[in-house]
C-alpha positions as CSV (number, residue, x, y, z in Angstrom):
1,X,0.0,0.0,0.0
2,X,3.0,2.2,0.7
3,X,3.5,2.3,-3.3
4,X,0.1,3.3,-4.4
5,X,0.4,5.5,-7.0
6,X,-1.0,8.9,-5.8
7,X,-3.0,9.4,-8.3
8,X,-4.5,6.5,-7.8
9,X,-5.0,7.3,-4.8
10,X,-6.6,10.4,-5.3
11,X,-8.9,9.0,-7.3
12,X,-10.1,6.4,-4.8
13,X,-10.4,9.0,-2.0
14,X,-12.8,11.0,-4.0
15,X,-15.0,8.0,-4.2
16,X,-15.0,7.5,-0.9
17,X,-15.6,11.2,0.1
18,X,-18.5,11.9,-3.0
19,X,-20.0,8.3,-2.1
20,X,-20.4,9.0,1.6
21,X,-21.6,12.6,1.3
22,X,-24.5,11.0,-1.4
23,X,-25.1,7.7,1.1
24,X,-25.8,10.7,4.0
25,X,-27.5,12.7,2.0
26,X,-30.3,11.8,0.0
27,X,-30.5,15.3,-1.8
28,X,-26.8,15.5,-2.7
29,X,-27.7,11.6,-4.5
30,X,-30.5,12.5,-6.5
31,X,-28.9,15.8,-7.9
32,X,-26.0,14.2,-8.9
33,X,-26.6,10.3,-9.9
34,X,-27.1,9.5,-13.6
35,X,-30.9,9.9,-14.3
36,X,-32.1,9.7,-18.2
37,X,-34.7,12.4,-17.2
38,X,-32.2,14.4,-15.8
39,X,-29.8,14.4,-18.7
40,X,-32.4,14.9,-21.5
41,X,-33.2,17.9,-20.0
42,X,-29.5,19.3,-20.3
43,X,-28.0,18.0,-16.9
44,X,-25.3,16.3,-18.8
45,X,-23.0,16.8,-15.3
46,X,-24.7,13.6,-13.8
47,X,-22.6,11.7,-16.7
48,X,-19.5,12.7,-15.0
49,X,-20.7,12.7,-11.1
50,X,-22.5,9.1,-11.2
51,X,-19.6,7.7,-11.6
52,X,-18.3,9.0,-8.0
53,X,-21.6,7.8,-5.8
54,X,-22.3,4.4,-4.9
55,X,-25.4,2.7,-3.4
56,X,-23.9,0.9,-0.6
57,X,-20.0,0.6,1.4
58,X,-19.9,-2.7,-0.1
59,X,-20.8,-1.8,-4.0
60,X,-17.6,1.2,-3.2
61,X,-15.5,-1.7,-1.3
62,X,-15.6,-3.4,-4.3
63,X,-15.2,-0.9,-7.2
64,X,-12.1,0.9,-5.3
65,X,-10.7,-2.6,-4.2
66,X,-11.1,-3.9,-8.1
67,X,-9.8,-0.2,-9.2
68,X,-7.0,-0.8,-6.9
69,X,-5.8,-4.7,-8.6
70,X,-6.1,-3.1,-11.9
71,X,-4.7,-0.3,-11.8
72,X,-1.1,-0.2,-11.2
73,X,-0.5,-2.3,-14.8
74,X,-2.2,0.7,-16.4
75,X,-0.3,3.5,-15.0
76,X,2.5,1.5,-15.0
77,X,2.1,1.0,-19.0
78,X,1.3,4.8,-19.6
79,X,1.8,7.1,-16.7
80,X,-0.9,8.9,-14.3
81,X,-1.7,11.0,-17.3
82,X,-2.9,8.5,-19.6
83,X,-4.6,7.0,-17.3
84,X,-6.5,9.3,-16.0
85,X,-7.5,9.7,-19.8
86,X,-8.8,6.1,-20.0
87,X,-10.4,6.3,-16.6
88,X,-12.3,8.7,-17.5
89,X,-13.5,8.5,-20.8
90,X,-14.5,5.0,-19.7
91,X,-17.2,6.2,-17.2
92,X,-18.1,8.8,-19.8
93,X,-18.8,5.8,-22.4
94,X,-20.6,4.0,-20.1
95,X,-23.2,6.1,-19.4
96,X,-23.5,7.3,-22.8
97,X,-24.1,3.3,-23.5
98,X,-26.8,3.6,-20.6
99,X,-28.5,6.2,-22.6
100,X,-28.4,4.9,-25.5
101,X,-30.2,1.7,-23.8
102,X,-32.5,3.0,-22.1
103,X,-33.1,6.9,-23.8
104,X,-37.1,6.5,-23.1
105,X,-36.8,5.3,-19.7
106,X,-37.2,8.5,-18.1
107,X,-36.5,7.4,-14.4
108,X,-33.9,5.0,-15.1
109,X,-31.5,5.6,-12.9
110,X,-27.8,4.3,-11.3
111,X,-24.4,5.1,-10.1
112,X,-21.0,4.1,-9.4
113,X,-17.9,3.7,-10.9
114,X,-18.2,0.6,-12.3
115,X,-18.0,2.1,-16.1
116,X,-14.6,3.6,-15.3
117,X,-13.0,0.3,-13.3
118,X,-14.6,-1.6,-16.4
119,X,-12.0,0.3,-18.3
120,X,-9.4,0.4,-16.4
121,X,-9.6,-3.4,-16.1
122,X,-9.6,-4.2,-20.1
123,X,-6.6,-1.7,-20.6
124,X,-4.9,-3.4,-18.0
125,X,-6.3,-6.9,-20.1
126,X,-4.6,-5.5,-23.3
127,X,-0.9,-4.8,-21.6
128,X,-0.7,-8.2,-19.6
129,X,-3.6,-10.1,-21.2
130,X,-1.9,-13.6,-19.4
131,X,-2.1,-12.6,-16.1
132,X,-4.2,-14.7,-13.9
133,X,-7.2,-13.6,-12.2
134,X,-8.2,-15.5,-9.2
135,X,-12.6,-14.8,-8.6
136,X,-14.5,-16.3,-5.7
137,X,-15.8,-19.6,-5.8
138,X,-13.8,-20.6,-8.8
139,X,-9.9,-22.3,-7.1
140,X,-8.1,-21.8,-10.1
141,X,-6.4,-19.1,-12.0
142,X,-8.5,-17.5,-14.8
143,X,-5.9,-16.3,-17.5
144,X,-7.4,-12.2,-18.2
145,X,-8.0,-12.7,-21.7
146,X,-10.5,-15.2,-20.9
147,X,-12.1,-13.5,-17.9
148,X,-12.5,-10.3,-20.2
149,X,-14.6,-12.8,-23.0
150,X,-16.6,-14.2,-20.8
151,X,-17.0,-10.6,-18.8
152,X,-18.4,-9.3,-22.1
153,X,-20.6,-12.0,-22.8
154,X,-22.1,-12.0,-19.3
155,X,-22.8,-8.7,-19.4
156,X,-24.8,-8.7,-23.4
157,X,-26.7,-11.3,-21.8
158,X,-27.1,-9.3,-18.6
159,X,-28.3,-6.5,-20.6
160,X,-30.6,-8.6,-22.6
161,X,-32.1,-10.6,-19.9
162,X,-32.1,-7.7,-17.4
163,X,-30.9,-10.0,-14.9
164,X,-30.4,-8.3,-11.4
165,X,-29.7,-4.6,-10.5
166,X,-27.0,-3.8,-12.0
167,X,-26.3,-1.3,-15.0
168,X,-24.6,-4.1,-17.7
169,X,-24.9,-1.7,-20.4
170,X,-22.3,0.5,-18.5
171,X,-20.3,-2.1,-17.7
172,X,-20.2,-2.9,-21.5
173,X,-19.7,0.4,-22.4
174,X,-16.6,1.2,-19.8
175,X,-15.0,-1.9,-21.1
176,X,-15.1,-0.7,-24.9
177,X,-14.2,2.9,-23.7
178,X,-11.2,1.5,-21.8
179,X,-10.6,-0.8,-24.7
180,X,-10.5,1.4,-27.6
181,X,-8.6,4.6,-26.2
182,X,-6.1,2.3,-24.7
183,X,-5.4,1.4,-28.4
184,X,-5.1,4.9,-29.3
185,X,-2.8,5.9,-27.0
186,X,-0.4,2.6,-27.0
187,X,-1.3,1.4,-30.7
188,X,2.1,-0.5,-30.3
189,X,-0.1,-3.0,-28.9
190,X,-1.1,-4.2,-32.4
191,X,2.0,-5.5,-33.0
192,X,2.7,-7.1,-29.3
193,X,-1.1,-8.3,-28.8
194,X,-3.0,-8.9,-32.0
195,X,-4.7,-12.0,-31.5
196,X,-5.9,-11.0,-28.1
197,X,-6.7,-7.8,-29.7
198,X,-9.0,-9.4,-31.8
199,X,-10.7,-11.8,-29.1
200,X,-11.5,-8.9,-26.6
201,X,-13.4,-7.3,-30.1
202,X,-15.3,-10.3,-31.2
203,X,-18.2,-9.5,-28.2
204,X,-18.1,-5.6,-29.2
205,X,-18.9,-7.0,-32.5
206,X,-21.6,-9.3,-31.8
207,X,-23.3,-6.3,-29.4
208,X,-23.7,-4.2,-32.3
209,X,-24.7,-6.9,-34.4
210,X,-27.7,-7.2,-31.9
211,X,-28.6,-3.8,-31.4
212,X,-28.4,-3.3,-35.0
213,X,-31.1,-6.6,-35.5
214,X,-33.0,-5.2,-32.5
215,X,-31.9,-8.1,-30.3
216,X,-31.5,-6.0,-27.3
């Protein structure tokens, strides 16, 4: 802990201190959480501040503790700047994918910076993509590439089935966010990491296939 990086640590202390202030006060939460109505009426500020609230400790335990594992090979790769960059342009493409899914559902609602964390984990996928992962209830190592598939997967079917409460659309869309500007700024990658380059795109691809056939 000694090492964090402080901008990493920066970042996870604002979490903590927006997250609290919205979990004491109930005003502060609904001014500032991502709401369809909200936006469409020109409150485009919630697209940035969602992404700092949480519901619950345990929903910001386990964003900042994820955001915390992942992060590190991403600033590592690219410096504070850079990732900062990815960061946040991932929680800004997840939410734009929550309003693209769900533009007529004027009280839609939801928080946290899963988006963002969803990017940061996918860069960090694309620079070591054979580290292992180690998840609960499953004893053996997960090689990233392969939790990042099936991450994908779960979540298209997540945001078809509309299975549980949580926002899979952002999810997805912090995961491509993370995905593609990571390629932008370290395009090197192409040569080091095709093939798993390719993988990681094959369920972007099939989620625009879907919404394009009106599967979703």
């Amino acid at each position: 802990m000694l090492n964090i990086d402080i901008v990493l640590i920066v970042i996870i202390a604002v979490n903590v201190i927006v997250s609290l202030k919205g979990l004491n006060d109930f005003s502060f939460l609904e001014r500032y959480k991502f709401n369809i109505g909200g936006v469409r009426r020109g409150e485009q500020i919630r697209m940035l501040t969602s992404g700092f609230l949480h519901v619950d400790i345990m929903h910001l335990f386990f964003n900042m503790f994820t955001l915390y594992f992942f992060a590190p090979v991403v600033i590592d790769s690219l410096g504070d700047i850079k990732f900062l960059v990815i960061y946040f342009c991932s929680l800004i493409v997840g939410n734009l994918f929550s309003l693209l899914f769900h533009k007529d559902e004027y009280h839609y609602s939801a928080v946290g910076a899963s988006g963002a964390v969803s990017g940061i984990i996918f860069s960090a996928i694309l620079f070591q993509p054979g580290m292992s992962l180690y998840l609960m209830f499953i004893p053996i190592p997960i090689p990233a590439y392969i939790f990042g598939i099936g991450y994908l997967l779960y979540s298209i079917y997540g945001m078809k089935s509309r299975i549980g409460n949580i926002g899979h659309d952002a999810h997805f869309g912090g995961a491509v966010g993370g995905y593609v500007v990571t390629l932008l700024l370290a395009p090197y990658l192409f040569q080091e990491n095709l093939l798993m380059i390719g993988l990681l795109a094959v369920p972007i691809i099939i989620l625009f296939i879907m919404k394009r056939l009106g599967k979703l």
